[in-house]
N, C-alpha and C positions, 0 to 999 in steps of 0.2 A: 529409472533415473529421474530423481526431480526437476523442475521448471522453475524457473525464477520468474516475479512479474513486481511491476510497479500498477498500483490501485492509486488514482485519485480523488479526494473530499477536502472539506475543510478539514480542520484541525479539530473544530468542536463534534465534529460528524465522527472522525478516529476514535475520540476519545469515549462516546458512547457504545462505539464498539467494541473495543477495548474492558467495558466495566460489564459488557454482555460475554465476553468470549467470542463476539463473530465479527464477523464481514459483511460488506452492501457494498454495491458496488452500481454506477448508474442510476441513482434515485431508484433502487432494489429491482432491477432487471436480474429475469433469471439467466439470463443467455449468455454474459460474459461468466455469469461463475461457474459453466459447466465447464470451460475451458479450466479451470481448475482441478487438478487430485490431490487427494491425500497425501501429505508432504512436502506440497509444493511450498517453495520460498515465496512470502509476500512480503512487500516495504510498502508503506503510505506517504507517496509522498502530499503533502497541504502548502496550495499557493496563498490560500488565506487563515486567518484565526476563525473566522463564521463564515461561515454560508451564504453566499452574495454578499460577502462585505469586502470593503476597500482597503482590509487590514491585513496585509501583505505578511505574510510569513514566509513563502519559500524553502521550505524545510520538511527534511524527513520525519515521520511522528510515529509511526507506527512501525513493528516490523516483526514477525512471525512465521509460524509454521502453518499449512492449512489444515483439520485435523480429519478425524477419520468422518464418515456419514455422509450424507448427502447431502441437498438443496433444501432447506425448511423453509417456510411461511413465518411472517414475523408484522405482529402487529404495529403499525406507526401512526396511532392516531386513528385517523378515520380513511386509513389507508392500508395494503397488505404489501411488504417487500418482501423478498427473498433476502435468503442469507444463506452464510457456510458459519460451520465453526471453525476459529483459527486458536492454534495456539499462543501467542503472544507471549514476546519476553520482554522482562525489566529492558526497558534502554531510555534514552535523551534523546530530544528533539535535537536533527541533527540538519543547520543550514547546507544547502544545495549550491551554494557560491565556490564555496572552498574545493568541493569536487568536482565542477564542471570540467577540467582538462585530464584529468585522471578515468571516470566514466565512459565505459564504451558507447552508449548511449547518445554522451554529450558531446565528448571530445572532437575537436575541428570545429564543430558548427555553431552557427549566430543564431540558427532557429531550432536551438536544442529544445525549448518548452510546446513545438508545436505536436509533438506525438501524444504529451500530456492532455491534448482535449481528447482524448478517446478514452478517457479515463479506466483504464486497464493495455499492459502494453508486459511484451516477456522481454527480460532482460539476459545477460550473460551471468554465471556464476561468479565470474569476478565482479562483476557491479553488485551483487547482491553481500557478496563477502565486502567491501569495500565500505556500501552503506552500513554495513553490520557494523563494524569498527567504527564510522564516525558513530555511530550512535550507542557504543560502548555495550551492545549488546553481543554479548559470546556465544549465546545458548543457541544462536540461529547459524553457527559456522557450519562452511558449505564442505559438507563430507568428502 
């Protein structure tokens, strides 16, 4: 049975994944993505547009399948991260305002963004279906 999680990055961070087919997760730690398998439901949520910037997005960007294989090495410069491959579907950046009282995650609470510093966190199958739809992506409906 799959697992649903929320991954967090920028937005420009998604997006490079995204044009790779994979995932990073934690400035490329191997150890949250083992908690990952094959099929598991991923969302990205991004509080910013860059990487240490003040440019506030709050929005879902990414959202996928993870796909078959393991743990690879991935070069970033003069650095090595881990990665997964993830499948990825067509969808829209989808803001995270609109569905805070809906989300079992969110709903009730004032300090709903504080789970997001651990930048990886499992969700319910309804949040992950839920984000799906804001984000008009189909291909990732929960079986």
């Amino acid at each position: 049975m799959p697992k649903y999680w929320i991954a967090v990055a920028s937005a420009d961070h998604t997006r490079r994944g995204k044009a790779g087919g994979f995932m990073q997760i934690n400035h490329g730690k191997a150890a949250p993505l083992r908690r990952l398998s094959p099929g598991d439901g991923i969302a990205y949520y991004s509080p910013t547009v860059t990487y240490g910037g003040k440019d506030k997005l709050q929005a879902f960007t990414l959202i996928g399948r993870v796909g078959p294989g393991d743990i690879y090495p991935g070069q970033m410069g003069d650095w090595v991260a881990h990665r997964r491959d993830v499948d990825w579907a067509e969808a829209q950046d989808a803001p995270i305002a609109p569905l805070l009282d809906r989300l079992d995650f969110t709903a009730g609470k004032t300090n709903w963004g504080y789970q997001l510093r651990f930048g990886l966190f499992e969700i319910s199958a309804h949040d992950f279906e839920l984000i799906g739809k804001a984000m008009g992506a189909a291909a990732v409906a929960v079986p």
